[in-house]
C-alpha positions, 0 to 999 in steps of 0.5 A: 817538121822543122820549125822554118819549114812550119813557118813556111808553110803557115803563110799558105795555109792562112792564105787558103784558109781567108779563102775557105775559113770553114775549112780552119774551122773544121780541122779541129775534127782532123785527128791531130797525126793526119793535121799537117798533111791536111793543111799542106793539101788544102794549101796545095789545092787552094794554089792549083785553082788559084794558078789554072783559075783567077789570075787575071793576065794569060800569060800569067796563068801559063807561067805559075801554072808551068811552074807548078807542074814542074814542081809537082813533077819534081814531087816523086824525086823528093826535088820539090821547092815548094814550102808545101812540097816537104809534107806531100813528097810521097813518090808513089802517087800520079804526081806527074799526071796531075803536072800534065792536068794542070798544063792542059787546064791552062790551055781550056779556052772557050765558054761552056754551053751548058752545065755539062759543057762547064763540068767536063771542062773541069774533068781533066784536072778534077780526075787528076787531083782526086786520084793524088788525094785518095793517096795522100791521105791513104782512102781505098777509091778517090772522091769522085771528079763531080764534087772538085770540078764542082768546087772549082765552080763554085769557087769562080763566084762571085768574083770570076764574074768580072773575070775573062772566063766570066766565071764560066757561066754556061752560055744557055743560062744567060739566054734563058735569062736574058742576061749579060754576064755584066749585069749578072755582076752588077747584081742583076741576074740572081735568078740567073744565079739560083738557078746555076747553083742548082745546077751544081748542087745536082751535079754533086754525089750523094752525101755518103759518098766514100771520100777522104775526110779532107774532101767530104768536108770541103764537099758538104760546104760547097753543098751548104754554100749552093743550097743557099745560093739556089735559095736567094740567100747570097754568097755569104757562108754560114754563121761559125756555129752552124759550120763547126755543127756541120763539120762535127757531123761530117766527121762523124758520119751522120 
């Protein structure tokens, strides 16, 4: 890859990377040959949440996400325009599936009763996005739905809270609870808290679940990241060490 499209692409890959730090930190356990394409993806999926999830404004999220599926459309005819595009252009994978996931996605309105109201919201582009990820980094069987649509939960807190989708917060919780999403926000709900991390901890398969490298590690995160939810112990990831510790162990498979 040339020098401009490496700059290019690197303003979206530190952009992911302020986002989800452990997965810079985990790299180093990627062989060097397969690195770029794990940057170019997690920068990829790091831009499809932020377009289907955070935008604050509708018409905002209807327009990026437009845009994103007509570039991944694009993807099998070698036409992408993204930065990102130059190093995930393999036409042989469901690019255009994962478009109409995305448009569908944008389109999901309403609250999620429960967790498996929430989870299965987030089914369609999960799917989508686990069976192009098989392909890129050539694994025999996807990852799963459960550890993404997890993921893009997880990814919701805290900041989603004050958002219009309320971070998704099951609506049975808040009864149980007897809290606002308001208050959650405002720090008054972490039993509240403790118990939707578990509930996603639940949800996740088996840590010896077959996946690609890229997706077992992000997946052992998230599963730190709610177990110390679940325990009261905040939003805070933990220390460099333990991550770097952690991720030599994924890699390794232990």
């Amino acid at each position: 890859m040339n020098a401009p499209a490496t700059d290019a692409i690197a303003h979206f890959v530190a952009k992911w990377h302020r986002r989800e730090p452990e997965m810079a930190l985990a790299e180093v356990f990627c062989p060097p040959d397969q690195r770029p394409r794990f940057r170019a993806w997690g920068a990829l999926v790091h831009e499809l949440r932020e377009a289907a999830f955070e935008l604050s404004d509708a018409r905002v999220t209807a327009v990026k996400c437009q845009w994103w599926a007509e570039e991944l459309a694009n993807l099998p005819q070698g036409r992408g325009r993204h930065p990102i595009s130059a190093e995930l252009a393999l036409p042989q994978l469901p690019w255009t599936r994962l478009a109409r996931a995305l448009i569908e996605q944008s389109q999901v309105d309403g609250r999620p009763g429960d967790a498996r109201a929430a989870l299965s919201h987030m089914q369609p582009l999960a799917a989508a996005l686990a069976d192009v990820e098989a392909g890129v980094f050539g694994h025999d069987a996807a990852p799963g739905i459960a550890p993404l649509s997890v993921h893009f939960l997880l990814q919701r807190l805290p900041l989603g809270l004050v958002a219009e989708d309320q971070a998704r917060l099951p609506l049975n919780l808040l009864a149980r609870h007897g809290r606002t999403v308001a208050q959650v926000a405002a720090g008054e709900g972490e039993p509240l808290i403790r118990d939707w991390a578990a509930e996603l901890l639940a949800a996740l398969p088996a840590s010896n679940a077959p996946a690609p490298l890229f997706r077992r590690l992000r997946t052992g995160f998230d599963r730190v990241r709610l177990a110390r939810l679940a325990a009261g112990r905040g939003f805070a990831p933990p220390a460099a060490p333990a991550t770097v510790w952690r991720a030599w162990r994924i890699a390794r498979g232990a």
